[in-house]
N, C-alpha and C positions, 0 to 999 in steps of 0.2 A: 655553624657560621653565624657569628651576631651581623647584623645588619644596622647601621646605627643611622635610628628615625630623630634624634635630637633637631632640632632646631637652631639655629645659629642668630641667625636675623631672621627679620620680619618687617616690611615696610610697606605701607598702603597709601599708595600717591591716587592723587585726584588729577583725571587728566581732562584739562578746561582748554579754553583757547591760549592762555596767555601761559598756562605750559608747555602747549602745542605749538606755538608762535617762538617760545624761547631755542624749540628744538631746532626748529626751521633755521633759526640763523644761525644758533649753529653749523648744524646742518652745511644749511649754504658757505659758511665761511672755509669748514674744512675740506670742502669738497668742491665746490665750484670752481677751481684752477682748474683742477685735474679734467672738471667735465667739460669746460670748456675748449681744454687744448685735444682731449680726447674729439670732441666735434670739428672743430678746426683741421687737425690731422684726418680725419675720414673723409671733410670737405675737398681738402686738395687733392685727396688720390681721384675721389668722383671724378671732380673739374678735369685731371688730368687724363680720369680715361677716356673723358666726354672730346676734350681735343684730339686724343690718338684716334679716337675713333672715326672723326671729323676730317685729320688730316688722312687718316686710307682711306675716307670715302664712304666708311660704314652707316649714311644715314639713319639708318631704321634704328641701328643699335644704340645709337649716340640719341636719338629722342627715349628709346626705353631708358636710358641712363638717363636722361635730364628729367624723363618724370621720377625715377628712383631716388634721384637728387634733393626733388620737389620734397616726396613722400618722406626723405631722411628730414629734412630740413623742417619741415613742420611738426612731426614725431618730438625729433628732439626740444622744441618751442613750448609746443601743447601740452605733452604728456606728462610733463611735471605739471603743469598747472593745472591739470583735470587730477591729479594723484594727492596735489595738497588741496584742494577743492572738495573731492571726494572725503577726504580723513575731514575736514571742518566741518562738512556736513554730514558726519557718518556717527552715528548713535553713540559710540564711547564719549566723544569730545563733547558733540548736541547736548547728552541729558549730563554730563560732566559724572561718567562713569568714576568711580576709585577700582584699581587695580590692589588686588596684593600679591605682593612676595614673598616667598619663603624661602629661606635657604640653609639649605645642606651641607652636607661635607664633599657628597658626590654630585651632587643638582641644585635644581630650585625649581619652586613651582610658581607658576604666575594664575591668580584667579580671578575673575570678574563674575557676574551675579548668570551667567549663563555657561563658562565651563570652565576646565580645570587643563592646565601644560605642567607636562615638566620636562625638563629641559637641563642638559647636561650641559657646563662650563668649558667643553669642549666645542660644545656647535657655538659658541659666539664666536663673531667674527671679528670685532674692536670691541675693544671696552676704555668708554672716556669718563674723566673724572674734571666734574668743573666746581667753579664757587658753591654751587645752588646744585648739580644734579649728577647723577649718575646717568651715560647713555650706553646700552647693554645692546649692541650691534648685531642683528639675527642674518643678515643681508645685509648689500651695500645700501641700500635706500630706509630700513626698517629696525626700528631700535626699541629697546623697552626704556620707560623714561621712568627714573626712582630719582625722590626726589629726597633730598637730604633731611630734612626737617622732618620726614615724617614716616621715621621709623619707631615700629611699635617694641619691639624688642631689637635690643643692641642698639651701638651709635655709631654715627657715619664713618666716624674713624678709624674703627674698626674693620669696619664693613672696606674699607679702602685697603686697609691691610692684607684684608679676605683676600676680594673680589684681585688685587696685585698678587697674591701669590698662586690662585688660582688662572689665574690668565695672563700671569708673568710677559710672555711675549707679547700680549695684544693688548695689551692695558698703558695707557697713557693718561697723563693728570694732565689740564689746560686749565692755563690763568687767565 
């Protein structure tokens, strides 16, 4: 059995604030509806159980539901902003780590100056293709950011060709 180590691409992005900043709107743009109405919809059933509760009588319950209310309600506020808070201040972006990429026919590996992934084209979860970047979705909040300019082998073109026939279903280009 040959096992084929070739190389395909290779891209080594620098992840600074103002490529971390670019994700973010992204980010926020393609997702922010959905988190929204998903909070919205969770708010009204709360509310709703908090009145049922209210109107049998169930005081005790309906105050545990209105502090769980409280607890949902500032979760959802805070936790993003302590999540992009944390990643600005957290050592890849602070000392403006470069990341690199490698990629396979089966994988690809991601390195930084402290360890080594690799990582099959099946665990992404979205893959978006913009003007300026590549965002390679590990989870709903967390992406690898490759940035078109700065691949060392192969070109982005390419690499879009790849990356679309590899992730065929999850792969989307945004203008």
């Amino acid at each position: 059995m040959v096992i084929n180590l070739k190389i395909l691409f290779e891209n080594k992005t620098k992840y600074d604030k103002a490529t971390y900043k670019r994700f973010l709107e992204f980010h926020y743009n393609k997702y922010h509806f959905s988190y929204v109405l998903f909070t919205i919809t969770i708010i009204f059933l709360i509310l709703l159980c908090i009145i049922l509760q209210i109107s049998y009588k169930y005081y005790f319950l309906a105050i545990i539901t209105c502090i769980a209310f409280t607890c949902f309600c500032l979760y959802r506020y805070f936790h993003p902003i302590s999540v992009v808070t944390k990643e600005l201040n957290g050592e890849t972006i602070k000392k403006e780590k470069s990341i690199t990429f490698k990629f396979y026919e089966k994988y690809f590996k991601v390195q930084d100056d402290l360890q080594l992934n690799t990582i099959k084209y099946f665990h992404l979860r979205k893959v978006f293709e913009t003007k300026y970047f590549f965002y390679l979705y590990i989870d709903r909040t967390h992406a690898f950011i490759i940035n078109k300019k700065d691949f060392l082998f192969g070109k982005s073109d390419d690499f879009s060709k790849f990356i679309k026939r590899k992730c065929f279903l999850k792969f989307k280009k945004v203008e």
